[in-house]
MARZA-150241 format. One record per residue: residue in one letter; z, x, y of N, C-alpha, C in turn. Coordinates in steps of 0.001 Angstrom, whole numbers, padded with zeros to 6 digits, always signed. Layout:
! residues N
aZXYZXYZXY...
This chain:
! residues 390
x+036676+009299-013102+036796+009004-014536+038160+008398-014821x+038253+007520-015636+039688+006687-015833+040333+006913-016914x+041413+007389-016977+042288+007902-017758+042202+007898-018997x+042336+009156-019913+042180+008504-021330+043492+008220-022071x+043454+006767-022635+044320+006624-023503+044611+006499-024217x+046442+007450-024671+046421+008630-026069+047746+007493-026538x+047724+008108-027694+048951+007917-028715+048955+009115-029423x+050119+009234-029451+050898+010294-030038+051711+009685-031807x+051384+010248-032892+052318+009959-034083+052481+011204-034408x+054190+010885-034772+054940+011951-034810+055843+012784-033991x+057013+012311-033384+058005+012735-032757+058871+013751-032711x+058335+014572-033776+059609+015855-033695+059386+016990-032638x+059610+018000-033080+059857+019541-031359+058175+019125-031098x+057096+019540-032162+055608+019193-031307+055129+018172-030655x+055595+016995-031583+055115+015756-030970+055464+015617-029501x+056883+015765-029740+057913+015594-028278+056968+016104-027386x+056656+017038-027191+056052+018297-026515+054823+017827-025935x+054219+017628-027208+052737+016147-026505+052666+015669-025630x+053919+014880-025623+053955+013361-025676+054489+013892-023960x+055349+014593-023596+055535+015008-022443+054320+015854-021810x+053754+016403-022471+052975+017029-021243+051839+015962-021137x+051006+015310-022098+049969+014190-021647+050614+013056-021216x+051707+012661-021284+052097+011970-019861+052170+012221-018373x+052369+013881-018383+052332+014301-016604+050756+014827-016550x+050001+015197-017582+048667+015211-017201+047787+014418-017126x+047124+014703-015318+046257+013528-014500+045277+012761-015476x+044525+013574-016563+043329+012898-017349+043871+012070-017978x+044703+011978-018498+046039+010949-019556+046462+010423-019377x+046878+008745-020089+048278+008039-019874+048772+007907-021382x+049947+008171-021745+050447+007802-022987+051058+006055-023030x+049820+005905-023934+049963+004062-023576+050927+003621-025094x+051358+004847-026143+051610+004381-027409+052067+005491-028113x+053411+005710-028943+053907+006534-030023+054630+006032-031427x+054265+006662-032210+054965+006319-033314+055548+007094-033983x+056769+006756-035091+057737+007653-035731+057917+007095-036422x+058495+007874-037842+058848+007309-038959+060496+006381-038447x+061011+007324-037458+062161+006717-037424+062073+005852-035562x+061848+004527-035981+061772+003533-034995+062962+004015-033831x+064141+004208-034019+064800+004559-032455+064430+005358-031843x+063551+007058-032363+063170+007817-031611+061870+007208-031165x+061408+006660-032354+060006+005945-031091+060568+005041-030130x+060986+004475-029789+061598+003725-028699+062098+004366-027855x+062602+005320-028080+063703+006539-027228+062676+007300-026463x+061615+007564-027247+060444+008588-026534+059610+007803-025584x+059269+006626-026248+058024+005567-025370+059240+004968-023977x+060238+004790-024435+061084+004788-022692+060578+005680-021993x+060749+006513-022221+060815+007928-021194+059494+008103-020616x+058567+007738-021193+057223+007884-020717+056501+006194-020486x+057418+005513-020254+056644+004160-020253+055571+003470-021465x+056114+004095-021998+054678+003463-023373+055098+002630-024328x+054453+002144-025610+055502+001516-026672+055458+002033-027874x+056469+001827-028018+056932+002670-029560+056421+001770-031229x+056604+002501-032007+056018+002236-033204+056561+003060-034351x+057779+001931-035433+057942+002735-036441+056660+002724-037543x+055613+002130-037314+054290+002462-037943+053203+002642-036896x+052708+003745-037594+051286+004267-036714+050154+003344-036839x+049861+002504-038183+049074+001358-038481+049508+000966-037485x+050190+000088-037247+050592-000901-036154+050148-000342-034807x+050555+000491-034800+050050+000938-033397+048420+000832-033195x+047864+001571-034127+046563+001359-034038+046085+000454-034269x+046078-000723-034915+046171-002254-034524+045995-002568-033211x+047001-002318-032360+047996-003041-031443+046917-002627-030231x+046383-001024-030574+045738+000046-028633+044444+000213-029470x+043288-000040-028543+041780+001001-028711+042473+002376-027839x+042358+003058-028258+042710+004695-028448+041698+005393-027934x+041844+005754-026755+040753+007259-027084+041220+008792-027360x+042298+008755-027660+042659+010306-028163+044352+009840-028944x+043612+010580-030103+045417+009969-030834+046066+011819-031181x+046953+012021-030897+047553+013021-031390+048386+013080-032786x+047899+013990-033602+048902+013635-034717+049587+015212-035315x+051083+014602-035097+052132+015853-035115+052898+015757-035874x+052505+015162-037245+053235+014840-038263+053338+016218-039297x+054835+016204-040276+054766+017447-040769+053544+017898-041487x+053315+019081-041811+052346+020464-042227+051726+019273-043483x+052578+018600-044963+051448+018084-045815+051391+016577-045284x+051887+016293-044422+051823+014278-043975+050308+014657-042715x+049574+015308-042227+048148+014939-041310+047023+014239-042189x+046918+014218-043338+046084+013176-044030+045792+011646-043407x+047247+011288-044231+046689+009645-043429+046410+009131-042667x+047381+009977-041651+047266+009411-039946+045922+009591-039788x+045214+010906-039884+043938+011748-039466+042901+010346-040058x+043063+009968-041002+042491+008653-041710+042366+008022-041239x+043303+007150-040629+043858+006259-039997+043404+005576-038823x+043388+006676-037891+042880+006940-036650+041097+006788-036648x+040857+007853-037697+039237+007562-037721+038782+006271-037736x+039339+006024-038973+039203+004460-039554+039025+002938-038482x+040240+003410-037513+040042+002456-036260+039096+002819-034930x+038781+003479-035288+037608+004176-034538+037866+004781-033244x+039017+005634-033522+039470+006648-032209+038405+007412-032440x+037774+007613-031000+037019+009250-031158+037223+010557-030868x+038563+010498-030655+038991+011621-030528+040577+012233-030826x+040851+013381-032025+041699+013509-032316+042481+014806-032189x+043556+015003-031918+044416+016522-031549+044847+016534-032724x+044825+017643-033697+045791+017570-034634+046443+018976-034552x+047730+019078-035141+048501+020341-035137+048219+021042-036150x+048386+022361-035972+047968+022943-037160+049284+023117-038436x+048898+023247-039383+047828+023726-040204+046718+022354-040150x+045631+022216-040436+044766+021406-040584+045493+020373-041739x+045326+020868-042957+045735+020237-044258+046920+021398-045163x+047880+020839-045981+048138+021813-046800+047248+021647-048097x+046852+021027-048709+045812+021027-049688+043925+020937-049759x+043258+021331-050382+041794+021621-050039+041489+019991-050090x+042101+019520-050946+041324+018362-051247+041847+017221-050161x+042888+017301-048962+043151+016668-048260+042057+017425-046511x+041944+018714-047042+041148+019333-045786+039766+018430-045981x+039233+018939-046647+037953+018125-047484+037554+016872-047094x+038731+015746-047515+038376+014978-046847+038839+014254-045533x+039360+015059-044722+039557+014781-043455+038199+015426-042475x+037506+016493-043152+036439+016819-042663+035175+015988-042935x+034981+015317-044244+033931+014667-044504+034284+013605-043683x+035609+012611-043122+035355+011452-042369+034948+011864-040932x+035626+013143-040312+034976+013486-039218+033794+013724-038833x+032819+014229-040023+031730+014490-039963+030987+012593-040204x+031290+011833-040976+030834+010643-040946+031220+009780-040027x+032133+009988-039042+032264+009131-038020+031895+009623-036414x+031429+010821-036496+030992+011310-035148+031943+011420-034453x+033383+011770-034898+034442+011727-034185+034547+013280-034009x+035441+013664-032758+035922+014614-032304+037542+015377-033112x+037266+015991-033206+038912+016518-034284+039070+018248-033708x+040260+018348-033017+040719+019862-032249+041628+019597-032886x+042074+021409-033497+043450+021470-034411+044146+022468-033250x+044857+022192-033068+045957+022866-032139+046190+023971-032405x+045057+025257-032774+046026+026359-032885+046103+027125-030978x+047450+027113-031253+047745+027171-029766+047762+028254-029379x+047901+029765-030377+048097+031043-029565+046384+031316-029504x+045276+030991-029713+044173+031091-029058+044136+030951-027366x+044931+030166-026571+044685+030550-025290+045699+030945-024929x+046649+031730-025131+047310+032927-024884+047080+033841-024146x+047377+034406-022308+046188+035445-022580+046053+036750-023150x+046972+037013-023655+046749+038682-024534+046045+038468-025889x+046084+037289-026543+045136+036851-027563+043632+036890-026949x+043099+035917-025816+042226+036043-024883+041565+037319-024885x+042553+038701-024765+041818+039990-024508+041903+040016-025739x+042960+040412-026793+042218+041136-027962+041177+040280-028118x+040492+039067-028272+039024+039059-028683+038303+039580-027755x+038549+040069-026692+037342+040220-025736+037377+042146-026049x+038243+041927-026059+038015+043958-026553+037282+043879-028046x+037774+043349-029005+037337+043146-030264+035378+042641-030288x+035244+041677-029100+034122+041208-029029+033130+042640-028288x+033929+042843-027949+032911+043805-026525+032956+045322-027281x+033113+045643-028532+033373+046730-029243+033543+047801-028356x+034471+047592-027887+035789+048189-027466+036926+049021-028487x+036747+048847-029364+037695+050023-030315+035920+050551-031345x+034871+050156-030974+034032+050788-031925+033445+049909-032901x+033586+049887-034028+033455+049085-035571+034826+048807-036074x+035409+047635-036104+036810+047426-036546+036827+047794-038091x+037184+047875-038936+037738+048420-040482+038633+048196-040937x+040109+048117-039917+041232+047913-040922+042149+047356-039940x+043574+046020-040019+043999+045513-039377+045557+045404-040324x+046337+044845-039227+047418+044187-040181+048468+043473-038961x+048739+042082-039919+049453+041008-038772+050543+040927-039613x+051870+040435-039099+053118+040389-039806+053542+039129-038749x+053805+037825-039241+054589+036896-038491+055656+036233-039731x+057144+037024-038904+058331+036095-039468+058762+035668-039083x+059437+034324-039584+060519+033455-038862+062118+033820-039566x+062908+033353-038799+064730+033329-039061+064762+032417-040289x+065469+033026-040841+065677+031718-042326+066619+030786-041870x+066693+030581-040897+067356+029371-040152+066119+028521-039931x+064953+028630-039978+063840+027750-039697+063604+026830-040796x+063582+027678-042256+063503+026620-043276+064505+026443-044053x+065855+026589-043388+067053+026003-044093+067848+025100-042608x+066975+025122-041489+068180+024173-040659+067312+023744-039777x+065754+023755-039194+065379+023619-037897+065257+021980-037640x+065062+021549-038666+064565+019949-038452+065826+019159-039210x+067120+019312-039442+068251+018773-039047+068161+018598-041195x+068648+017166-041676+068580+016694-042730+067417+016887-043194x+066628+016931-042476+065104+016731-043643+064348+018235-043946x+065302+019492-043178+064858+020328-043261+064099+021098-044490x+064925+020582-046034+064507+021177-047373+063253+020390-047529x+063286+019427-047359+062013+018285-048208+060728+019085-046928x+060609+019336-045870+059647+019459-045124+059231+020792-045685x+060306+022135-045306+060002+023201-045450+059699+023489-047082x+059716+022412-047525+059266+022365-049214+057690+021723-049216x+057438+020967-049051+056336+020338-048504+055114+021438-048207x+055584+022666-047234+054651+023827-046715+054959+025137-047413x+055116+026234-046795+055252+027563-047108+054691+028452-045486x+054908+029427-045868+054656+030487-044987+053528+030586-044562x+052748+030678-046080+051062+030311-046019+050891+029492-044763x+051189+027998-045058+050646+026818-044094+051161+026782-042378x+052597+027283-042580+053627+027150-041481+052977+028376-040564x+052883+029763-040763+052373+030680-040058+051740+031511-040728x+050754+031720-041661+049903+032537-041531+048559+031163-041430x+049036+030331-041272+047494+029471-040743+047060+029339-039139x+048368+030100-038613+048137+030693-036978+047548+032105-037497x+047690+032778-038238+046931+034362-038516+045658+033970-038794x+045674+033387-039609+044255+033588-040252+043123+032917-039189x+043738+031835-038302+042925+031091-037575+042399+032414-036463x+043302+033359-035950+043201+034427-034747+042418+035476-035326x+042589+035441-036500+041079+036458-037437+040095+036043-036941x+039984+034503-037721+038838+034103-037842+037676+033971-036335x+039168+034256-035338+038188+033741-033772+038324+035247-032743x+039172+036188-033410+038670+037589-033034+037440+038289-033338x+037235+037860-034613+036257+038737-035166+035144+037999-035509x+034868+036891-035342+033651+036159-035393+032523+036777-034734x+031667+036681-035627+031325+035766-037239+031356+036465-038056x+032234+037470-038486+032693+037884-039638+033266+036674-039785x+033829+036553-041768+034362+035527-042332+034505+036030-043071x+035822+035848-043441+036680+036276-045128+035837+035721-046164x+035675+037005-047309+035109+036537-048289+035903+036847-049606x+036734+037576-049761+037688+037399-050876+038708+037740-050244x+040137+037395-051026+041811+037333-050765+042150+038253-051914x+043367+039064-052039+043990+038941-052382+045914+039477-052562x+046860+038167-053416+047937+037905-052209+049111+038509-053482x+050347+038298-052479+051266+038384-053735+052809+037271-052990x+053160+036612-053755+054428+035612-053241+055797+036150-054155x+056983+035409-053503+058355+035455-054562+058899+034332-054200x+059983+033850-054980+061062+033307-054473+062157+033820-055246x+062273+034533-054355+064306+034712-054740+065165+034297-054122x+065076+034072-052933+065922+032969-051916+066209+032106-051956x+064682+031293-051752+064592+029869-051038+063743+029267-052966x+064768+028547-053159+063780+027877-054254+062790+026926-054354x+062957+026248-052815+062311+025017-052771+060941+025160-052158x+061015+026435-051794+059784+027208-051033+059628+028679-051418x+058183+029250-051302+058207+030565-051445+059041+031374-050003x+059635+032586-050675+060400+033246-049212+058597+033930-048675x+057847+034605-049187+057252+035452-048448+055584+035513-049367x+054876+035695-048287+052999+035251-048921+053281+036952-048192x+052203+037774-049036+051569+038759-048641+050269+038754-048853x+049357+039675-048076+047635+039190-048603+046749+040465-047916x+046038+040726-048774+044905+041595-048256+043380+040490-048308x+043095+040265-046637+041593+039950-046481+040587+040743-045923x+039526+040270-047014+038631+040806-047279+036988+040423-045936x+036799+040904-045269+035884+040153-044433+034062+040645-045000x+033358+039788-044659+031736+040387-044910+031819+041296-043915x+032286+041890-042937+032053+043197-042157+032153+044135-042840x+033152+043860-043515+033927+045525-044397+035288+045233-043884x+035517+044824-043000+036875+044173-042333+037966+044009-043331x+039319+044975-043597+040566+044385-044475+041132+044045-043367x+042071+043318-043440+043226+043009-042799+044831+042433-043441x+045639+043158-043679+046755+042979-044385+047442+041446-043630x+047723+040803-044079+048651+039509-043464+049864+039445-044282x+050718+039299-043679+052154+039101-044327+053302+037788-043350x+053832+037219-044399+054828+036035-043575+055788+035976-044387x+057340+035765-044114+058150+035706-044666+059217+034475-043418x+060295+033928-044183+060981+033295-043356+062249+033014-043993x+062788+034374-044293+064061+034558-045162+064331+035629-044413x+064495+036116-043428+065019+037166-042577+065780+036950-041767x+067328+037135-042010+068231+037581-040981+068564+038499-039935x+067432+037937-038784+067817+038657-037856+067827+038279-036315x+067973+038632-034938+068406+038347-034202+067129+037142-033645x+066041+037491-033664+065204+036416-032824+064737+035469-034035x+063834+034547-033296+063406+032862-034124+062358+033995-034800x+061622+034032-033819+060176+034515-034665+059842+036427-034053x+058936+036883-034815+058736+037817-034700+057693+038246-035384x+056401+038640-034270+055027+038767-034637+054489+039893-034197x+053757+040956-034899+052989+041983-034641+051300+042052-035407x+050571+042421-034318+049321+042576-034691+048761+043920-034314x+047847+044483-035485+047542+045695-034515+045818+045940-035599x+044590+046440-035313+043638+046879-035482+043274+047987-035086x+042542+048335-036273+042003+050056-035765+040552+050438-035716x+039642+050458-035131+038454+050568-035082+037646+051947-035243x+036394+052311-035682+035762+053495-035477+036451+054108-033703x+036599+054173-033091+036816+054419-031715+038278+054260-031224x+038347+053310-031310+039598+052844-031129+041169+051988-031788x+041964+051972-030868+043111+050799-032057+043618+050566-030914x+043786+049181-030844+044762+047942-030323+045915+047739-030984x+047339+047581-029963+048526+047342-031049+048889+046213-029604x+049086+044984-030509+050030+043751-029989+051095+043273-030433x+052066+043776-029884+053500+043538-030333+053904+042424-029564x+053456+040846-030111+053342+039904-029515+055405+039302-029432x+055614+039298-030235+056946+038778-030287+057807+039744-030729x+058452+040924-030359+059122+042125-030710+060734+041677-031446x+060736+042532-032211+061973+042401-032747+062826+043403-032296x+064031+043890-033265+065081+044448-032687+064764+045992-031978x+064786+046670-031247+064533+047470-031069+063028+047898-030212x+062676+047141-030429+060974+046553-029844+060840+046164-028430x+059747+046814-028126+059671+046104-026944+058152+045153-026721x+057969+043984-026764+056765+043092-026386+055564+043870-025624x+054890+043410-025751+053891+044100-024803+052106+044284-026060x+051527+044543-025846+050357+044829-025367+049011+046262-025039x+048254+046872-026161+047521+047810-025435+046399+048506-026144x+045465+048250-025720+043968+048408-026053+043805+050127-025975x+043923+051012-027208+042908+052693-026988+041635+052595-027185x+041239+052293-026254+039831+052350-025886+038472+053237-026569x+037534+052998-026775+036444+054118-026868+036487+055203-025627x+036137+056232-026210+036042+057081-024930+035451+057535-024200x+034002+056726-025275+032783+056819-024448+032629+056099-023065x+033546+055195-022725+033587+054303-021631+033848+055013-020326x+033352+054905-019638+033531+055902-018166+034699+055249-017389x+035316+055456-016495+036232+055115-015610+035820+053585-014839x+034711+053587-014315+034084+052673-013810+033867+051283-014728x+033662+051544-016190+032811+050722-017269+034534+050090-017226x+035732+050825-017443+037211+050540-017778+037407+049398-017065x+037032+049537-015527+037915+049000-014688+036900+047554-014848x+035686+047517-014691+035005+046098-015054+035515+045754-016296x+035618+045978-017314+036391+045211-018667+037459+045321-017882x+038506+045241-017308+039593+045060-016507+039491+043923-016029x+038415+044016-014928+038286+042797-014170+037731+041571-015018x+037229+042153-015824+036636+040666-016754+037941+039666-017481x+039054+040960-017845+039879+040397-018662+040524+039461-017405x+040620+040040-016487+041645+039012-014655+040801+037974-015017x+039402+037962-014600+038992+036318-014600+039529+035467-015860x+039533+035949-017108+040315+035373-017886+041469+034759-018383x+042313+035362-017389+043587+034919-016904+044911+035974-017841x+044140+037236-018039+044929+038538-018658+044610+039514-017783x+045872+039264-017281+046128+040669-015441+046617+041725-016540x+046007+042607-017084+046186+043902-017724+045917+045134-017353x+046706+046252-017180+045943+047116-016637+045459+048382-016841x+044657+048873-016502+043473+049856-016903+044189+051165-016698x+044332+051883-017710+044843+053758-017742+043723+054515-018228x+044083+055800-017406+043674+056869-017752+044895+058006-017755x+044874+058332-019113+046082+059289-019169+045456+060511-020442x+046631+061339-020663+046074+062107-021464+046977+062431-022530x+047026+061950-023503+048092+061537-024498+048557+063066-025332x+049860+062846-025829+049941+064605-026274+051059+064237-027947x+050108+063780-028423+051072+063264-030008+051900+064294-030279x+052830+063949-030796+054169+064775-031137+054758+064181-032193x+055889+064798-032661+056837+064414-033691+057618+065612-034009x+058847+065616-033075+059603+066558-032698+058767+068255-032610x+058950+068735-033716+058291+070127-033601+056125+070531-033551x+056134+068853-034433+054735+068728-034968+054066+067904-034021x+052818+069183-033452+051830+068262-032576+050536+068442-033324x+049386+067519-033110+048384+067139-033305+047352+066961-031987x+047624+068180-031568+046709+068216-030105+046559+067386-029253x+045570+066912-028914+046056+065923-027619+045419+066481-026193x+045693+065937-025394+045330+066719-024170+044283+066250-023537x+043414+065282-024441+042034+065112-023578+042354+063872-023060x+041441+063525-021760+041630+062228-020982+041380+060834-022239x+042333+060105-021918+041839+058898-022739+041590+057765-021792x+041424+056377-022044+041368+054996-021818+042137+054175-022825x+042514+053683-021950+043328+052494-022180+043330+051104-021208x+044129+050019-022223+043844+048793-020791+045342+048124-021873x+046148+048103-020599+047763+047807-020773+048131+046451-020589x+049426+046106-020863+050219+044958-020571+051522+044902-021220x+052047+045359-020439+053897+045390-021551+054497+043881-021035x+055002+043733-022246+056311+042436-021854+055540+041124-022597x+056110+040051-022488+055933+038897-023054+054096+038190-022493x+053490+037790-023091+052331+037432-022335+051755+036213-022958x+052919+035442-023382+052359+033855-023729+052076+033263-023408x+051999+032435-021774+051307+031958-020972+052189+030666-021354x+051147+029317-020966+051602+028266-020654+051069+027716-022309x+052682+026785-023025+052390+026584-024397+051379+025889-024625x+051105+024285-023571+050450+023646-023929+048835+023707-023486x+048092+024844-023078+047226+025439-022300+045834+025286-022968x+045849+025286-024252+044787+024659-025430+044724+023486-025131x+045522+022369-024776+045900+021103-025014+044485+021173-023860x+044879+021251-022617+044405+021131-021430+042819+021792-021464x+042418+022688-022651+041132+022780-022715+039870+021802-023533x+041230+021137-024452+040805+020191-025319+040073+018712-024388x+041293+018431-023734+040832+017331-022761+040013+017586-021783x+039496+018930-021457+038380+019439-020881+036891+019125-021250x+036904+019600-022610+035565+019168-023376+035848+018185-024168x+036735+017292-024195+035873+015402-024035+035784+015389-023028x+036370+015371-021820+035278+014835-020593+033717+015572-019972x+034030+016704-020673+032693+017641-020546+031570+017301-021033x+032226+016875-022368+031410+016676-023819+030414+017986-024213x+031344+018967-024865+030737+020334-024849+032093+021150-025367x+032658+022162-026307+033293+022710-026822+033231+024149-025884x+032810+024569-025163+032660+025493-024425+033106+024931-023080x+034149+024523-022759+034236+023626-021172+034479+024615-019972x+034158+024105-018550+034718+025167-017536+036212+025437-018354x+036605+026711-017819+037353+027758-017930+037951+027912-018828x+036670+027821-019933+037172+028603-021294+035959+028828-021440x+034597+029355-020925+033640+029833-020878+033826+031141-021116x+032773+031383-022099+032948+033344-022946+034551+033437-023747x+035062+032247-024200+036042+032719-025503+035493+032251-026681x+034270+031750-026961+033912+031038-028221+034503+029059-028175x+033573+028563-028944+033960+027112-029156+035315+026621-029710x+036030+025915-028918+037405+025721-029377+037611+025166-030804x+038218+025365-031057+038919+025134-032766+038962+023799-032963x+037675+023164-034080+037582+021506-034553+038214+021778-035822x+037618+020404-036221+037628+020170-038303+037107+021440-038963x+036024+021825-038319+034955+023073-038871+036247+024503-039004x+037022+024859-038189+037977+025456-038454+038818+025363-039261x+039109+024127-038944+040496+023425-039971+040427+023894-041331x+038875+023883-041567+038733+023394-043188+038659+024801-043832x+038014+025748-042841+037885+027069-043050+039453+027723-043032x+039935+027670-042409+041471+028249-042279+042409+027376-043768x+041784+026644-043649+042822+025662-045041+042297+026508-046482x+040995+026819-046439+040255+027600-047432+040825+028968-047461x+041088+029522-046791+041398+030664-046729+042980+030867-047010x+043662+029855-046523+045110+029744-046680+045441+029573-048409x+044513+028285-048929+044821+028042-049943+044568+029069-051430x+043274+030052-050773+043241+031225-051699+044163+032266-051338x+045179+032438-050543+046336+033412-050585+047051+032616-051649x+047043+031304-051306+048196+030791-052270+047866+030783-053644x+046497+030758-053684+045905+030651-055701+045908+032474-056109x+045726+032924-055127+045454+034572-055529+047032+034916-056018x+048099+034489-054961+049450+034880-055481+050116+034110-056537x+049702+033195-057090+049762+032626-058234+049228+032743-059527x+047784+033409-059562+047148+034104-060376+047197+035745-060527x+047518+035840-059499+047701+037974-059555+046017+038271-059251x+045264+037222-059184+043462+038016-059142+043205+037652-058099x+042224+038419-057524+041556+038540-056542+040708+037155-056135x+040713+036324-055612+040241+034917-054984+038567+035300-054250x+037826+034792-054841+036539+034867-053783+036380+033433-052869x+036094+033269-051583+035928+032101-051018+035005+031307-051431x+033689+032181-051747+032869+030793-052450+032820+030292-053741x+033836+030727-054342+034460+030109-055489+035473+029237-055582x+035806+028235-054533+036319+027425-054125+035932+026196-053468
């Protein structure tokens, strides 16, 4: 099969990132990039042999395309996404968030759907592998009947007061917390617990900080399971790391806690309390299932004895568990590489991402943009948001 060739618009930390790894990957040649600011496109298309473009029109003019990447900031994926269709790329990477507005999700989904084109939104901690297991414990009701959850992802308020140099206010004004990271939460809901689907929000925002942006989205979702799940993002926090993410669910049976990005005092890591109906034997195959998956986690039997200094709460009986301490992010661009899997597959399920669910298109996008945008109308109204009232 002969190489497919991509263009990349949009040069900053993601684009960059692209633009380097589908140049050293075999299925790819980067024949074309563009930037608002013409020296970094020139600066980037050196480095990878390609040609640069301070317009993406032009570019697409210039190359028939078969995969355009577009890594332009959180509210600029509209046009390009347009753009691209329009010249009849059939196939598009976009970064997430999908859209910051419904009516730009909307119609980036109606041209995808009218042009038979291909559209993967990059949410990238889906092939993660400790993301990988919590759906497969979550899928394999492994904690029981889930009921109640809660995710917390913050960033350093150095992210939206300095990360992208001069243009940092106008961009991080442009998005919010909502779009920037809880549209990585809501997307890891939506593909843990499927086919549950949020059916009402509701959020609460401030700004006392940052005026040009909200400091912090809070939100209770509502799923057709019975499913709450608290989500919270803030990016006005002074403290030692960039980011800092915790997830944890509690099920009839069981609770999972993923302390994906630990903060001060924290330690990273990872760990499934199991049902206990599961025998020793049943443990160690969900073990081995999670290895083929590419999450080496490992399987306990211990016998836990809750405490709190003087105050115990019994304890004593054998439990299950299935472990993993420490960092378990894997390789960043690892979605990328499943994406270019199924176009050449032609199939959303490609070898070796078989049994995680269909990778993340437009059909996501638009759903995660829906869901994003009723945290943001719920915390603006104080009422409760239903999804199909939108």
């Amino acid at each position: 099969m002969s190489k497919l060739r991509v263009g990349v618009i949009g040069l900053g930390i993601l684009g960059s990132q692209h633009t380097s790894y589908l140049h050293e990957h075999e299925a790819t040649q980067v024949v074309a990039v563009a930037d608002i600011r013409p020296d970094v496109a020139q600066r980037v298309a050196g480095q990878v042999g390609a040609q640069g473009y301070g317009d993406y029109q032009e570019m697409l003019r210039q190359h028939a395309l078969d995969l355009v990447v577009v890594a332009t900031p959180d509210p600029l994926h509209r046009e390009p996404v347009m753009a691209a269709l329009a010249a009849g790329v059939p196939n598009i990477l976009e970064e997430k968030p999908f859209a910051s507005t419904w009516e730009d999700a909307l119609d980036m989904y109606e041209a995808v759907e009218r042009r038979g084109a291909r559209l993967f939104v990059h949410f990238a901690n889906r092939a993660t592998p400790l993301d990988i297991a919590t759906r497969y414990v979550i899928q394999q009701g492994l904690l029981g009947r889930a009921v109640y959850g809660e995710a917390r992802l913050d960033d350093n308020i150095s992210v939206p007061t300095q990360m992208w140099g001069e243009r940092t206010r106008e961009w991080a004004g442009g998005s919010s917390t909502a779009h920037f990271l809880l549209s990585h939460v809501v997307d890891l809901l939506r593909w843990y617990f499927a086919p549950a689907e949020v059916k009402e929000v509701y959020a609460i925002s401030q700004r006392e900080v940052l005026w040009y942006t909200p400091d912090v989205y809070d939100a209770y979702l509502t799923f057709d399971s019975g499913l709450k799940v608290r989500v919270k993002a803030e990016w006005i926090r002074h403290m030692d790391e960039l980011v800092e993410f915790y997830l944890s669910f509690s099920g009839s049976e069981g609770t999972l806690i993923y302390n994906k990005r630990g903060g001060f005092g924290t330690e990273p890591g990872w760990r499934a309390n199991v049902s206990g109906r599961l025998s020793a034997e049943q443990l160690i195959q969900h073990q081995e299932a999670l290895l083929a998956r590419g999450a080496n986690v490992a399987a306990k039997l211990h016998r836990p004895t809750p405490t709190a200094g003087s105050l115990a709460a019994g304890g004593g009986q054998l439990a299950r568990a299935l472990e993993y301490r420490g960092l378990g992010y894997g390789e960043p661009m690892a979605l990328v590489n499943h994406c270019l899997a199924a176009i050449e597959q032609g199939t959303l399920e490609p070898e070796g991402w078989k049994g995680n669910g269909p990778l993340p298109t437009h059909v996501d996008g638009l759903r995660q943009t829906q869901i994003t945008m009723a945290i943001i109308r719920s915390a603006e109204s104080g009422r409760v948001v239903a999804l199909d009232s939108m």
